[in-house]
Every structure is written in structure tokens, then in C-alpha cells.
C-alpha positions in Angstrom: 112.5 84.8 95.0 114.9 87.4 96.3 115.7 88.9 99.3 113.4 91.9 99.7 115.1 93.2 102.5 113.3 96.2 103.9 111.0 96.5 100.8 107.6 96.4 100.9 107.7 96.1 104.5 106.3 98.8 107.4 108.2 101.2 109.6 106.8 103.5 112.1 107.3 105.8 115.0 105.7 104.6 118.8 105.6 106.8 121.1 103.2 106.1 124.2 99.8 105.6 123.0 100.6 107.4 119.5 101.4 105.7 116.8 102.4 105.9 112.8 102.8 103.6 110.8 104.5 103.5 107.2 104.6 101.4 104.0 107.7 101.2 102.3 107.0 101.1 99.0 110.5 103.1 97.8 114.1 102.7 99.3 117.7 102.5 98.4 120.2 100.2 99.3 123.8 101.6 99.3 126.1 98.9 98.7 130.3 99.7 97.9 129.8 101.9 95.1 126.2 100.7 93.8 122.9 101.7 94.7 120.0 99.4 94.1 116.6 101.4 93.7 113.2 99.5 95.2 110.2 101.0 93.8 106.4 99.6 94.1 103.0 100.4 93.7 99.5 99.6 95.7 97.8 97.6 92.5 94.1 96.4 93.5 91.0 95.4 91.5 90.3 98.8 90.5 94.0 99.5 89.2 94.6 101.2 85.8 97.8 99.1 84.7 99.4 101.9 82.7 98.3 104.8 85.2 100.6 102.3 88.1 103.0 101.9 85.8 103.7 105.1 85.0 103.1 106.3 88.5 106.0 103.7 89.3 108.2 104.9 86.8 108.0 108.7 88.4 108.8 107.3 91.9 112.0 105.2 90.7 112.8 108.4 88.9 112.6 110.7 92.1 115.1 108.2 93.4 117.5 108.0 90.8 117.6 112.0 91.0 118.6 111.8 94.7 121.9 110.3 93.2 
């Protein structure tokens, strides 16, 4: 029950008949002097818990080194 902002939802790039779109499974919002890091993952039946989680982990770490 928060405010998920741009998390988790698509952006893409039209341009005439071509189209791309994207899921936005990672982001960062800047706010004063605080950065919030959004991370996700794609789990479905055949998900290996630990494999996401760790795969997680490593994307909210790629962010945290952009700061």
C-alpha cells in the first residue's frame, strides 16, 4: 500500500509505426538529499526463490554504486 510511483510500470519510445516498449523494474528517486532505490524481479511458477533474490540483490547493488 504505497505509492509506487514509476515502479513497476512501462516506458517506451514511439516513433511512427516502431515501437519499444520497457519494464521498469529498477529506478531511483531523488528527493532533497535522499535517494530511494526501487528494485524488482519477474517471479513466475518456475522461479528459483534464492536465484531472484539474489539476482535482486545485484540489481539494487548496481544502483547503490551509481551513488
Amino acid at each position: 500500500n504505497y505509492d509506487r510511483s514509476y515502479y513497476t510500470g512501462y516506458l517506451g519510445i514511439v516513433n511512427g509505426a516502431s515501437h519499444h516498449y520497457f519494464v521498469n523494474l529498477r529506478c531511483m528517486q531523488l528527493v532533497d538529499t535522499k535517494a530511494i532505490i526501487y528494485v524488482g524481479g519477474g517471479v513466475t511458477a518456475k522461479s528459483d526463490a534464492l536465484l531472484e533474490y539474489q539476482e535482486t540483490r545485484a540489481k539494487m547493488q548496481t544502483m547503490h554504486r551509481l551513488l
